[in-house]
C-alpha positions as CSV (number, residue, x, y, z in Angstrom):
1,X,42.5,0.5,74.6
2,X,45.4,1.4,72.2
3,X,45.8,-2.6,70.9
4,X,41.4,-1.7,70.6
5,X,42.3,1.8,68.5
6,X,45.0,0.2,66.6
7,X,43.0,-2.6,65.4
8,X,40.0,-0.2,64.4
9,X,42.6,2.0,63.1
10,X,43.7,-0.7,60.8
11,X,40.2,-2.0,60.5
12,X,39.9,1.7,58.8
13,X,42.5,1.5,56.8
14,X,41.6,-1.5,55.0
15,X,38.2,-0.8,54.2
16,X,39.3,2.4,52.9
17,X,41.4,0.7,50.4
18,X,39.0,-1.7,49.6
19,X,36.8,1.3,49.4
20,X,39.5,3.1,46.6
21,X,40.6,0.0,45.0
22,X,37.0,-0.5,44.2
23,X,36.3,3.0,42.9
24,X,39.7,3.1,41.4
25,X,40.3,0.3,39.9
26,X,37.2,-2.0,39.5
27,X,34.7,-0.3,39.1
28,X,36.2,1.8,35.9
29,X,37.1,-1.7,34.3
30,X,33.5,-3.0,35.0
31,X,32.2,0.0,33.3
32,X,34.4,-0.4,30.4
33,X,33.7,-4.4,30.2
34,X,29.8,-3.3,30.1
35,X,30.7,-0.8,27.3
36,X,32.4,-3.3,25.6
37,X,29.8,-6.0,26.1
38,X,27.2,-3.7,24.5
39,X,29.2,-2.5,21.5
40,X,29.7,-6.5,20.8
41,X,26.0,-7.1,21.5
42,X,25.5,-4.3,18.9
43,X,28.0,-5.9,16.7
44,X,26.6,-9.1,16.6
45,X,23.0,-8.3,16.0
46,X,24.3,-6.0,13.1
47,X,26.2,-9.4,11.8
48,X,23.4,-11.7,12.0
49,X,20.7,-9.1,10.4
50,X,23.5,-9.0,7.3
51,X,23.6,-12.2,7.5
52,X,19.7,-12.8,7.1
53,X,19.9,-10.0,4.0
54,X,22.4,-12.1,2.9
55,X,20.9,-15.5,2.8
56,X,17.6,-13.4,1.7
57,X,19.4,-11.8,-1.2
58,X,21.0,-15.7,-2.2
59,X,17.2,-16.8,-2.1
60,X,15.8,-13.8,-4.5
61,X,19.2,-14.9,-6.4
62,X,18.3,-18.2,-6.8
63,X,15.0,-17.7,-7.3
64,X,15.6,-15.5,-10.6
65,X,17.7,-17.7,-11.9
66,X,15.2,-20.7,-12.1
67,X,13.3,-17.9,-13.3
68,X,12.5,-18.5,-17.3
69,X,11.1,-16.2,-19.8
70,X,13.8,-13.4,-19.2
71,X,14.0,-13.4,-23.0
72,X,10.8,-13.7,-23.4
73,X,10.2,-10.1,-21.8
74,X,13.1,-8.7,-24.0
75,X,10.9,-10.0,-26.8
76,X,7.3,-8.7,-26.0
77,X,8.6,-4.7,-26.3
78,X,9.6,-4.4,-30.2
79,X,10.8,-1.9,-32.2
80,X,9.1,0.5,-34.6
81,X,10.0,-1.7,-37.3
82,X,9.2,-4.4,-36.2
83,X,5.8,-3.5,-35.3
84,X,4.5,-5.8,-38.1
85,X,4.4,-9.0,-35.6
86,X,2.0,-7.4,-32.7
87,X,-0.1,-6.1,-36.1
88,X,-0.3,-9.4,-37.9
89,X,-1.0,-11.1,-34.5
90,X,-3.8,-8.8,-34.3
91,X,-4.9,-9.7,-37.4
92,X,-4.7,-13.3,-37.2
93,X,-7.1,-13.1,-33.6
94,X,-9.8,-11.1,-35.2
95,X,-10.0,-13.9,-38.2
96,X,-9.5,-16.8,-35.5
97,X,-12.8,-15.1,-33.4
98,X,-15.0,-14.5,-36.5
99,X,-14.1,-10.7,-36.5
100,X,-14.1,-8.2,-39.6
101,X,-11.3,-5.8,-38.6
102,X,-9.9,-2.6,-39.4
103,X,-6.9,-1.0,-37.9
104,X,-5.8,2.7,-37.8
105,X,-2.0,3.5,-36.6
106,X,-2.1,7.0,-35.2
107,X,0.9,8.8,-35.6
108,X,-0.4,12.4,-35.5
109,X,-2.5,12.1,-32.5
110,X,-6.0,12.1,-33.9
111,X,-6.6,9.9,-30.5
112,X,-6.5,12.7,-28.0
113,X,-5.3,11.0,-24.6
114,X,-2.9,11.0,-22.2
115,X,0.2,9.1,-22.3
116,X,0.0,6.1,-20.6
117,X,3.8,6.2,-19.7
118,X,4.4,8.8,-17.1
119,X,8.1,8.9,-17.2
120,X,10.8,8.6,-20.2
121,X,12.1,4.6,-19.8
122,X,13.1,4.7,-23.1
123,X,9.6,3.1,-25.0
124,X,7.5,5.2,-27.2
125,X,4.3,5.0,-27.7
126,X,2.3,4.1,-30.9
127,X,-1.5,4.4,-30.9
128,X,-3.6,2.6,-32.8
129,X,-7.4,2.0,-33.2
130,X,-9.0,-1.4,-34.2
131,X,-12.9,-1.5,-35.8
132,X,-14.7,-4.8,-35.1
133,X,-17.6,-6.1,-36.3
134,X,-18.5,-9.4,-35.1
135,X,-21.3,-10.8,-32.4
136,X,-20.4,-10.1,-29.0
137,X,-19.1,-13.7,-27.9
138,X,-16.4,-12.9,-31.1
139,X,-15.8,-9.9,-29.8
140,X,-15.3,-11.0,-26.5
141,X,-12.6,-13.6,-27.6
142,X,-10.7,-11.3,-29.8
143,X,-10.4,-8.7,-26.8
144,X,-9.0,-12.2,-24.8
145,X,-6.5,-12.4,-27.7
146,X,-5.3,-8.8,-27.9
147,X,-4.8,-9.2,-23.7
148,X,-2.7,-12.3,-24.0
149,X,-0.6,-10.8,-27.1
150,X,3.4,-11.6,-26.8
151,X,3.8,-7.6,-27.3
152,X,3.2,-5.6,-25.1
153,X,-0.1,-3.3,-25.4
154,X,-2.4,-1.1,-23.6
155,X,-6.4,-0.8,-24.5
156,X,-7.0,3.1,-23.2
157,X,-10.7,3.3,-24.3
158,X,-13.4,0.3,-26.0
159,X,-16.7,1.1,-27.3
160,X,-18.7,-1.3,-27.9
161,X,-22.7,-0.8,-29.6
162,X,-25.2,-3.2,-31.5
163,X,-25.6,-2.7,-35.0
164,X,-28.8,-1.7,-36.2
165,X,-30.8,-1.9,-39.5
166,X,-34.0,-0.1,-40.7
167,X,-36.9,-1.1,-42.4
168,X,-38.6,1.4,-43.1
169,X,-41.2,1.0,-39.9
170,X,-39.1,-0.4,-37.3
171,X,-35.5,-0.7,-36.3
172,X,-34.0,-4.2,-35.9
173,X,-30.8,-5.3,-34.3
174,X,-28.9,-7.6,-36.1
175,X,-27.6,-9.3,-33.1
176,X,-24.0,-7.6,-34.2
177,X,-21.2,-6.1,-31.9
178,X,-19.1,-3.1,-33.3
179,X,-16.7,-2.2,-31.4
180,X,-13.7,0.8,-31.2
181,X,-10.8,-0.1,-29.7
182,X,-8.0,2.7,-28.6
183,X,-5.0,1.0,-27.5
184,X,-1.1,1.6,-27.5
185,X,2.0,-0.1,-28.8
186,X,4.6,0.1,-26.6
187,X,8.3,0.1,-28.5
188,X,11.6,0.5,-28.4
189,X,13.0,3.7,-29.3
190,X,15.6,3.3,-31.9
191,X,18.7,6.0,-31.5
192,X,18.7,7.5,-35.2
C-alpha cells in the first residue's frame, strides 16, 4: 500500500507541476504570442491599406500628369485688363450668329444680384449685360458661343421676348428675338 501511495503521491506531484508550469509559464507566453499576433495582424492591414492609398495616389498622379490643358485653365480666368479678349470674343459670336449686340459693363451695380462666388478665392466679379437682336435660331447659337467661351463666365438671368411692330390696326411680330443677358466675368484680382 505505501509503493500504491508513493506512486499516487508522485502521480500528484507531477500533474501539479504540469498544472503550474502550464499556468506559469505557458500559458502567459501564449497570451503574449496572441497579443503579439494581433498587434502584427493590425500592423499589416494598416501596411497594405497605405499601400493601396499609395498606389491610388501614383494613379491620380499619373493620371494628372497626362492631364493637358493645365494652362489652358490658368488662361480662361483673366485679369481686369485684360478683359478685352472675353469682350471681343463676345463680339465676334454675336456677328458670327447674325446678332446685333450691345454690351453694358456694370461696375456700380445697376444689376442688383447676388454674388455668384460665395467665398473670397481671390476672383472678382465684373457684370456685364449683353442686348441681342437677332431671330431666335441666332440667338440660340450666340448663347452656345458665350457657354463655350475660353473665359470663364456666368449667365445669372436671360430674357428673351419677340419683337413686335404696329400698324395702326394690328400688332405683327417680326419673327425677331431680343434678348437681355446678365452675366459675370470672372477675373483675377490684381494686388495694387
Amino acid at each position: 500500500m505505501k509503493a500504491l501511495s508513493k506512486i499516487f503521491f508522485t502521480s500528484f506531484l507531477a500533474i501539479l507541476a504540469c498544472v503550474l508550469l502550464f499556468l506559469l509559464i505557458i500559458k502567459p507566453s501564449l497570451l503574449k504570442f496572441g497579443e503579439l499576433n494581433e498587434t502584427l495582424t493590425g500592423k499589416q492591414q494598416a501596411l497594405m491599406s497605405l499601400e493601396q492609398q499609395i498606389t491610388a495616389f501614383r494613379n491620380v498622379q499619373a493620371d494628372l500628369a497626362k492631364v493637358g490643358g493645365r494652362d489652358d485653365i490658368n488662361a480662361s480666368i483673366v485679369s481686369k485688363y485684360e478683359l478685352v479678349v472675353p469682350i471681343e470674343a463676345i463680339e465676334k459670336s454675336a456677328e458670327a450668329t447674325g446678332n446685333k449686340l450691345s454690351m453694358d459693363i456694370i461696375e456700380n451695380e445697376k444689376i442688383k444680384s447676388a454674388p455668384v462666388l460665395k467665398t473670397d478665392v481671390g476672383l472678382t466679379e465684373i457684370k456685364y449685360r449683353l442686348t441681342t437682336a437677332g431671330d431666335y435660331l441666332s440667338l440660340i447659337k450666340f448663347l452656345n458661343y458665350i457657354e463655350n467661351l475660353p473665359q470663364f463666365t456666368e449667365v445669372s438671368k436671360i430674357d428673351l421676348s419677340a419683337e413686335v411692330t404696329n400698324d395702326g390696326k394690328e400688332t405683327i411680330r417680326t419673327g425677331k428675338a431680343l434678348g437681355t443677358i446678365d452675366a459675370v466675368f470672372f477675373v483675377k484680382e490684381v494686388n495694387q
